[in-house]
C-alpha positions as a printed Julia matrix, in Angstrom:
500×3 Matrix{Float64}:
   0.0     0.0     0.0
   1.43    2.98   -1.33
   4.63    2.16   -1.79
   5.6     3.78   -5.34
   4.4     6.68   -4.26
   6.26    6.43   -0.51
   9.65    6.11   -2.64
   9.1     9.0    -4.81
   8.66   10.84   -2.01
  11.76    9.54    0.17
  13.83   10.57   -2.74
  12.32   13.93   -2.89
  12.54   15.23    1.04
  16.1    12.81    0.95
  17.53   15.6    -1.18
  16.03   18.44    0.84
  17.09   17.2     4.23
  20.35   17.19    3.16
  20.67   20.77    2.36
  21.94   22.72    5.01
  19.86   25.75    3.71
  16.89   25.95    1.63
  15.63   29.0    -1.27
  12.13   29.22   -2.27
  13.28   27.84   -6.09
  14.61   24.34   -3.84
  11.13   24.42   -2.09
   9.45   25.05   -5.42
  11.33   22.64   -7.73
  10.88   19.61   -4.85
   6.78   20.67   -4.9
   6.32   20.39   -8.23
   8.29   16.34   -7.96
   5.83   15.69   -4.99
   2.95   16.77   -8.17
   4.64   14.47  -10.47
   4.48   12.13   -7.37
   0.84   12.3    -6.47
  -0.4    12.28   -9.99
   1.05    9.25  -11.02
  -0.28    7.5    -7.9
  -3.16    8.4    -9.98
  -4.68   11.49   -6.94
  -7.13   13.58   -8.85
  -5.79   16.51  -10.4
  -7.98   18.93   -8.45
  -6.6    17.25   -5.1
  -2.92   17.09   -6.43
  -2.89   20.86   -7.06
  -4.68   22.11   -3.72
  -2.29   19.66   -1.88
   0.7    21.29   -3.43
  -0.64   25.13   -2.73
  -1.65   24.03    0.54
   1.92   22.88    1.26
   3.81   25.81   -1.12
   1.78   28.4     1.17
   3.46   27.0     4.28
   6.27   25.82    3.39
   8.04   28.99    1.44
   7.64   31.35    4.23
  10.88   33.16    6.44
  10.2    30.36    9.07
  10.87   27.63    6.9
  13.64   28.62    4.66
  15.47   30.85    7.56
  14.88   27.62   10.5
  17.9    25.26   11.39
  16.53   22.4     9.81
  14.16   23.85    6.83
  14.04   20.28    5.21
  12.39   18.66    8.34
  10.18   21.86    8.32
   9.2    20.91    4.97
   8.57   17.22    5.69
   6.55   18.04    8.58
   4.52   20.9     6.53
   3.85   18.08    4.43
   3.1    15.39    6.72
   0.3    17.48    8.54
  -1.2    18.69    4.79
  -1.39   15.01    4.34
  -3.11   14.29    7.46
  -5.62   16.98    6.14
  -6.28   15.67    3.51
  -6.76   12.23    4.17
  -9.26   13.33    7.24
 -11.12   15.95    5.69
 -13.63   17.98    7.59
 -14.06   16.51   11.18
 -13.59   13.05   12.77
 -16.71   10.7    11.87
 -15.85    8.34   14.75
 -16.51    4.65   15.34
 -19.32    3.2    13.73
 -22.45    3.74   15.17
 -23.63    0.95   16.33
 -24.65    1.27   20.11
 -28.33    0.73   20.05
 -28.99   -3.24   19.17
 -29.76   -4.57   16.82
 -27.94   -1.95   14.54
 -28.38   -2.77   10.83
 -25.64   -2.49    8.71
 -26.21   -2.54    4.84
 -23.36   -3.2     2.86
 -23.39   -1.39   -0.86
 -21.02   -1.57   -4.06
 -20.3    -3.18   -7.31
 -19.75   -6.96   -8.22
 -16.63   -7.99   -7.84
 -15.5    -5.1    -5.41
 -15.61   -8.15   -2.23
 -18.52   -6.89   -0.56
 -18.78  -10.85    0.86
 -15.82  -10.42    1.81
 -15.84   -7.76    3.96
 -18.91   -8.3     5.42
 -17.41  -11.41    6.99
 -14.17   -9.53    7.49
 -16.13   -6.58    9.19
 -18.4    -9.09   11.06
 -15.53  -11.28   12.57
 -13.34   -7.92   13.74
 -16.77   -6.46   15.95
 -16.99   -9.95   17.6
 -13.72  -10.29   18.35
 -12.77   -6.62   19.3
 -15.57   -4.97   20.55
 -17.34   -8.16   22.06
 -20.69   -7.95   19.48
 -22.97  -10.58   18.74
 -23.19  -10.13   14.97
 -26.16  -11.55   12.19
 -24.75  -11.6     8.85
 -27.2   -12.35    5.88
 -27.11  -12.18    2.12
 -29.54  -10.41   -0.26
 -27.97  -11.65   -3.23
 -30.67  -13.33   -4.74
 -28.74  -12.8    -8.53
 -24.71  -14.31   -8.91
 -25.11  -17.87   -8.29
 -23.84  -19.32   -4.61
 -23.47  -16.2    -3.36
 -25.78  -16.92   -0.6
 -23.93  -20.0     0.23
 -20.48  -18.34    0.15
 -21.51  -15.97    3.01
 -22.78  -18.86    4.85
 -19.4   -20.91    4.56
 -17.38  -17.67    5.7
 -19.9   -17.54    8.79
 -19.28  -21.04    9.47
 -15.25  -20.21    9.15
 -15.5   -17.17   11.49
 -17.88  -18.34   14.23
 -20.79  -15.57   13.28
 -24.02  -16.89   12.69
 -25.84  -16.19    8.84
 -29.54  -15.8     8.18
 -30.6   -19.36    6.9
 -31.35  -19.57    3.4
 -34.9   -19.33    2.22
 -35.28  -19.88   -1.97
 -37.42  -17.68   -4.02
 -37.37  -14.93   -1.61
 -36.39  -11.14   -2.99
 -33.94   -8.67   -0.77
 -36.35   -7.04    0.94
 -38.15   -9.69    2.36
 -34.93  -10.81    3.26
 -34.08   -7.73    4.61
 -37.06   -7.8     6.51
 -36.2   -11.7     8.03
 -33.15  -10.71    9.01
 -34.33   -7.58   11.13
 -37.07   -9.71   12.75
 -34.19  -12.45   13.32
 -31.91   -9.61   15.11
 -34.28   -8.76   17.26
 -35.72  -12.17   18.86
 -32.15  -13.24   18.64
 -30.57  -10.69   20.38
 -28.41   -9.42   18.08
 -26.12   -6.56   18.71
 -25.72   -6.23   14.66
 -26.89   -7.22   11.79
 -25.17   -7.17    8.41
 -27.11   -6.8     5.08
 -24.37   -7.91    2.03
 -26.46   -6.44   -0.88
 -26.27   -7.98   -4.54
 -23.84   -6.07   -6.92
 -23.64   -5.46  -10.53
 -20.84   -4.86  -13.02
 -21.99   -1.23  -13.55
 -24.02    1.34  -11.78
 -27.82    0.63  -13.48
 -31.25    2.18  -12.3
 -32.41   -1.5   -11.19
 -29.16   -1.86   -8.59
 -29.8     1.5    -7.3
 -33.77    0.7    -6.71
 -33.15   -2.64   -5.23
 -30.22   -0.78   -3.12
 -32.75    2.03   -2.0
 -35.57   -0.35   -0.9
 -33.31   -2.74    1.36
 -32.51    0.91    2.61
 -35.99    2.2     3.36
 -37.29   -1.21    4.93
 -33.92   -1.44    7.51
 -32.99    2.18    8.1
 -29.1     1.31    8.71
 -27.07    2.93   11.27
 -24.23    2.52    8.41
 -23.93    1.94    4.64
 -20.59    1.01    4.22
 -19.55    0.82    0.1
 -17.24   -1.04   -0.84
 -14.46   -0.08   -3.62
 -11.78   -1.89   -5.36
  -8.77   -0.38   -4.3
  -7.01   -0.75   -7.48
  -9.41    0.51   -9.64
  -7.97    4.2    -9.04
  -9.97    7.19   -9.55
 -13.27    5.01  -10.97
 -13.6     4.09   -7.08
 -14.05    7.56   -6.17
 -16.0     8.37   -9.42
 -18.67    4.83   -7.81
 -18.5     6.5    -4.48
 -19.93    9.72   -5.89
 -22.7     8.07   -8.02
 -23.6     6.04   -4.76
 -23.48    8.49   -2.29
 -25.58   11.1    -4.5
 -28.17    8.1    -5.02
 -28.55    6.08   -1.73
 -26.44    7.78    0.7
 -23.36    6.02    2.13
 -21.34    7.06    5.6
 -18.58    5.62    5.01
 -16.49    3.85    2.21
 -14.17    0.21    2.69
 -11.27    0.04    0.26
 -10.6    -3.84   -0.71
  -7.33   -5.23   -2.44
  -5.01   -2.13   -0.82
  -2.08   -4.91   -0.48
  -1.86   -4.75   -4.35
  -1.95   -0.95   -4.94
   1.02    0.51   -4.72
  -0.06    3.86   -5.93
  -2.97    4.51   -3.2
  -4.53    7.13   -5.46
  -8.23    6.36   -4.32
  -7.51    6.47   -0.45
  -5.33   10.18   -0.66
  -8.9    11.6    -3.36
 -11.64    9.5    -1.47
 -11.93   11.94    1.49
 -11.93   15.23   -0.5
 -14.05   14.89   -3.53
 -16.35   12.45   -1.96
 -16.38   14.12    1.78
 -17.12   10.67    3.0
 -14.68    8.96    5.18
 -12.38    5.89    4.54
 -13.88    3.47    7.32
 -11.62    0.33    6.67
  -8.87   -0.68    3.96
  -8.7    -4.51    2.87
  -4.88   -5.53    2.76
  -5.52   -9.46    1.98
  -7.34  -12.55    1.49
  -7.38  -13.85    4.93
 -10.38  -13.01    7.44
  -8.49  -10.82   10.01
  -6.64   -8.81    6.67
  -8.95   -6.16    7.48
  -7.52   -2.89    8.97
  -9.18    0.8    10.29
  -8.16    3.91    8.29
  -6.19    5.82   10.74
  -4.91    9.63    8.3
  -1.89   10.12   10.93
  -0.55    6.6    10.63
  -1.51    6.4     7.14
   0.32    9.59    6.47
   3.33    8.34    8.58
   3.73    4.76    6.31
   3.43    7.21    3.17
   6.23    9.31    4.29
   8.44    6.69    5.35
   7.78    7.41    9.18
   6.57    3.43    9.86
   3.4     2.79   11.93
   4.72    1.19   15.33
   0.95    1.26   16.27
  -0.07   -1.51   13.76
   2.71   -3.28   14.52
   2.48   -3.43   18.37
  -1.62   -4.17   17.22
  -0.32   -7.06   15.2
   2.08   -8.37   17.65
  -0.85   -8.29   19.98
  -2.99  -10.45   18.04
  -0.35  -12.98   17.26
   1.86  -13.36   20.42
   0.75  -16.12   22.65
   1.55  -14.4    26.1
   2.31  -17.32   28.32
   4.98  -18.51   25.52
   6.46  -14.9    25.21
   7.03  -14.35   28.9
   8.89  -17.23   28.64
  11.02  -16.67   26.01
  11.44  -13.06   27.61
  12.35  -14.41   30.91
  15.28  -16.92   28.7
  16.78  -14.22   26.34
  17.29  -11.83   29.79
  19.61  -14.75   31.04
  20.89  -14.92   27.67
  19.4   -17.87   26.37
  18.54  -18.34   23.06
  17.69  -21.88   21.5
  16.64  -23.36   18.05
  13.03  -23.18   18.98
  12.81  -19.88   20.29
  14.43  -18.71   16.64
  11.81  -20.7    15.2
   9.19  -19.44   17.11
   9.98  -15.9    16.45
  10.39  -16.81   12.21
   6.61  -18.12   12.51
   5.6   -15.02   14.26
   7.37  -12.73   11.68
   5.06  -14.75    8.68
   1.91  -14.43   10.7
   2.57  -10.68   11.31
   3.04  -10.38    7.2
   6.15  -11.41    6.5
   9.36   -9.49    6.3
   8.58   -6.9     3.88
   5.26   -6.28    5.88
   6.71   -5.55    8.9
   9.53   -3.59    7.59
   6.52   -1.35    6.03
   5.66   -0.61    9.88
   8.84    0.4    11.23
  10.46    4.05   11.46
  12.9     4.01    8.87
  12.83    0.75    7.7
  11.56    1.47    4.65
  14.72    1.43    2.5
  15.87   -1.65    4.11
  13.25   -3.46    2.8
  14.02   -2.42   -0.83
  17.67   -3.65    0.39
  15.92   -7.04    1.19
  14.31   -7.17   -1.38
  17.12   -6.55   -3.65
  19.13   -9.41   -2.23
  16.23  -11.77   -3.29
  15.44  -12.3     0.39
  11.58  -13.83    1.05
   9.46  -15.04    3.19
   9.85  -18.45    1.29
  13.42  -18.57    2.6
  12.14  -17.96    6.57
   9.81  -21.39    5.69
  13.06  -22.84    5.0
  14.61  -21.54    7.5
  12.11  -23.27    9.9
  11.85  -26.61    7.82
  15.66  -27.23    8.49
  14.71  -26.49   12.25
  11.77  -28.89   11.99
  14.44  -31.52   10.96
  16.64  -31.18   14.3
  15.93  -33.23   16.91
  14.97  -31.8    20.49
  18.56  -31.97   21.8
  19.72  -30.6    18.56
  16.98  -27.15   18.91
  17.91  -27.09   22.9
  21.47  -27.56   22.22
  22.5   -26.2    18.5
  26.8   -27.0    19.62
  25.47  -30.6    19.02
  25.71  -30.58   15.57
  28.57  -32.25   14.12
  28.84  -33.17   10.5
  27.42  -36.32   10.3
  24.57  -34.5    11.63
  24.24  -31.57   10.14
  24.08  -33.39    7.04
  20.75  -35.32    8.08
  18.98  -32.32    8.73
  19.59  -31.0     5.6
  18.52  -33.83    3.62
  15.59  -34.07    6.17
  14.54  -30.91    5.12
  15.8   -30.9     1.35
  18.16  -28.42    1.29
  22.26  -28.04    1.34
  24.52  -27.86    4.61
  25.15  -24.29    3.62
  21.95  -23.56    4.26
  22.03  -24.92    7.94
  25.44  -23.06    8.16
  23.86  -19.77    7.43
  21.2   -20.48    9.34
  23.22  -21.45   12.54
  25.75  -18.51   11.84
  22.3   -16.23   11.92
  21.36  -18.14   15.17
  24.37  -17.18   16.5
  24.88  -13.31   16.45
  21.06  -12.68   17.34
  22.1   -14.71   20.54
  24.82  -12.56   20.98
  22.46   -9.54   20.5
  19.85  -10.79   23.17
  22.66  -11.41   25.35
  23.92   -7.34   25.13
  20.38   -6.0    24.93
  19.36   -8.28   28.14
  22.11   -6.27   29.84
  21.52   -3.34   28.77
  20.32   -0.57   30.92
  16.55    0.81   30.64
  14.49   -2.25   30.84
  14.31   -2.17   27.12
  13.45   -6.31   26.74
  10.82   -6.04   29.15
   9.17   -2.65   28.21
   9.16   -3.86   24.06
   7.98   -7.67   25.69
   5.46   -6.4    27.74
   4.23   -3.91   24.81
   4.24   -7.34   22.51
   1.94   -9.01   24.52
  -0.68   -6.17   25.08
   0.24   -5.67   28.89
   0.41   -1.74   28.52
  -3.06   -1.7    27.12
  -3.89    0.56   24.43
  -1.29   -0.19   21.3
  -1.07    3.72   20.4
  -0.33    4.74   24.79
   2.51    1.65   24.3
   3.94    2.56   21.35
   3.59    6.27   22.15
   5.46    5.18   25.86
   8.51    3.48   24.37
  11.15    5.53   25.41
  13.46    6.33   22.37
  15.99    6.93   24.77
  16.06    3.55   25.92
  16.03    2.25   21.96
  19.04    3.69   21.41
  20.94    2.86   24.4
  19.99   -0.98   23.61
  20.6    -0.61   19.84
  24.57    0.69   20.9
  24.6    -2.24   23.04
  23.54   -4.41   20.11
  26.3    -3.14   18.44
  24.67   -0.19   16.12
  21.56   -3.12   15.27
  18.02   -2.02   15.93
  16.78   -4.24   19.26
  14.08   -6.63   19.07
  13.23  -10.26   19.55
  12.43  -10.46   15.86
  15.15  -12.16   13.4
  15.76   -8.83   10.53
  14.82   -5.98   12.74
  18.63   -4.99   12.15
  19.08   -1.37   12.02
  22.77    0.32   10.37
  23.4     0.37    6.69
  23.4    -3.17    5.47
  20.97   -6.16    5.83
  20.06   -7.51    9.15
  22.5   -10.28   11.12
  22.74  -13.22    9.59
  20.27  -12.57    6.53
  22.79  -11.57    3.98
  23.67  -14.98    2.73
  19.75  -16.12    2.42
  19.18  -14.35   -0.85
  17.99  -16.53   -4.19
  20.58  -18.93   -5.67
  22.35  -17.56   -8.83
């Protein structure tokens, strides 16, 4: 998600900040590659331009160009016109759903994942906020569709309105409130049939499910990818049936992010959720200051600390906490932290989410490093026996060279792999010591012990990062394998890239 347009922008402010003084004519000439920029992350021209005023305004003044560092000034002028533009005018808040049961009609075009997302949407209020959710189809048209929202229910754990043929969507619609309210239903969720194009016969069949529930929320899905047609549907929608609040799907893919940055301010309705994936939690809230941080490079330790939360099993990371501050560091605690890295999105997703990390990943990347080489990775640990994970100075020849035909690869492999084992042990060991608490505070951030992700990530004391990354020896801390900080790759991970 917006990563074109994140490097055209690093390269842009990379080249002011490292001007000791700034003109007007530097300001200028850097605006007009942050144009060049936006448009071809396909942002409508009307938003490109007002963007770049916005920012020229601010950003040529005496207090700028005359400050001691005029190209953070910039960055930051440009950080907070972002922000402004992504929110627009004032916050809409959570979704409205306080008064039970609160129907919630989902609206868009075939194909845009509508099914999707209503399961998505349904599963994240049931496990976050604690709701009892309804979920039922009114797609009486694309074949199965009915039965597709019932398998995702069945998937999830939420319960589906059970299928009745030869019914139309507004008797449906009418079922499903009647269902909600003798079932005690918090909410209930109205997926809506789509069609390939906007016609008078979606719109009427959209506008009756409308009149008969009176939803707290009508939520439209857009395809992400489809540019500036998804705010040109949002439009047409919103003028027609009235929406509050629009879900982007396939984000993951779209690496220009035009839709999201022109959604807000030719549409004045809010980005509620983006999709970023397939799976059933790959659904994520549209946050404008952590949005605008990822763009600019700045990372998102909120997300990440969210994700960590999600995925950490507590009991196991005290644990592992409690072994690294002794210095201990075995084969299964490396191969617990390489599954945790794939369930968090891999290496190049979690790079995405850290300050700075941004050109690292390219770096990565580069080196033909994937996540199909930390499945590997665990594979050859798979192979070991338990002495072998407990005790890695076991391994000898003879056995080295069963694990790696256990696992089908070369003894190179389990070399590199050892020799990365190795020097993030020695890390833990010099972070463990290190003054500042710093295992404990990140460890007890990890496993959602500080409560709110944003007061946690907010309360890590940067201080206390850099004092442990010096201790590290100049690497970023962590408990993660590739959260190396300095110029080149992370420990151990430069000899994992793709075979010539």
């Amino acid at each position: 998600m917006f990563e074109n347009l994140s490097e055209r922008l690093s390269g842009v402010f990379d080249r002011l900040t490292k001007q000791g003084a700034l003109s007007e004519d530097d300001v200028k000439t850097a605006l007009r590659e942050v144009r060049v920029a936006l448009l071809e992350a396909d942002v409508s021209l009307p938003v490109a331009r007002d963007f770049v005023k916005r920012v020229q305004d601010q950003a040529t003044g005496q207090a700028v160009t005359k400050s001691i560092t005029p190209g953070q000034q910039v960055v930051k002028i440009v950080h907070d016109a972002l922000i402004d533009t992504l929110t627009g005018e004032g916050d809409p808040g959570k979704l409205k759903i306080d008064t039970p049961p609160a129907p919630i009609l989902m609206v868009g075009l075939q194909g845009s994942g509508k099914t999707t997302t209503t399961a998505k949407l349904a599963k994240r209020l049931m496990e976050r906020e604690g709701k009892r959710v309804l979920m039922a189809s009114l797609d009486t048209n694309r074949p199965a569709a009915m039965e597709q929202l019932a398998i995702l229910g069945k998937q999830i754990g939420v319960d589906t309105l059970p299928i009745v043929k030869g019914e139309d969507p507004v008797q449906i619609a009418k079922r499903a409130k009647t269902q909600a309210s003798l079932g005690g239903y918090d909410v209930y969720m109205l997926d809506t049939a789509g069609r390939l194009h906007i016609d008078q016969e979606l719109i009427a069949q959209a506008a009756a499910v409308r009149d008969v529930a009176n939803p707290r929320e009508t939520l439209l899905v857009v395809d992400g990818l489809t540019g500036q047609d998804a705010v040109n549907v949002a439009t047409e929608f919103d003028d027609k049936i009235g929406v509050t609040g629009v879900v982007l799907t396939r984000m993951d893919g779209d690496g220009r992010g035009g839709a999201a940055l022109s959604m807000r301010a030719v549409t004045g309705k809010p980005i509620r959720f983006v999709g970023l994936g397939e799976k059933m939690d790959a659904l994520e809230t549209f946050e404008p200051e952590r949005i605008a941080g990822r763009i600019l490079g700045m990372g998102d330790i909120v997300a990440l600390v969210e994700k960590a939360q999600a995925t950490i099993e507590a009991a196991e990371a005290e644990k592992m906490m409690r072994r690294m501050a002794k210095g201990q560091f075995s084969m299964n605690d490396l191969k617990m932290q390489l599954e945790q890295m794939l369930k968090m999105g891999g290496m190049e997703g979690m790079m995405s989410m850290m300050p700075g990390m941004g050109k690292m990943a390219k770096q990565i990347e580069d080196a033909g490093f994937d996540d199909k080489i930390i499945k590997r990775q665990i594979a050859l640990i798979q192979s070991m026996t338990k002495k072998e994970r407990a005790n890695p100075k076991l391994l000898q020849a003879s056995r080295k060279k069963r694990i790696a035909a256990g696992s089908g690869q070369d003894v190179s492999d389990l070399n590199k792999l050892l020799k990365m084992h190795r020097q993030m042990g020695d890390m833990m060991k010099k972070i463990g010591k290190s003054k500042g608490g710093m295992m404990k505070q990140a460890m007890k951030a990890m496993m959602g012990k500080g409560g709110n992700p944003a007061d946690m990530a907010a309360g890590m004391d940067p201080k206390a990062l850099e004092a442990a990354a010096k201790a590290a020896g100049g690497r970023m801390p962590g408990g993660l394998p590739g959260l190396g900080g300095g110029m080149g790759l992370p420990p151990g991970l430069s000899g994992f890239g793709k075979k010539k």
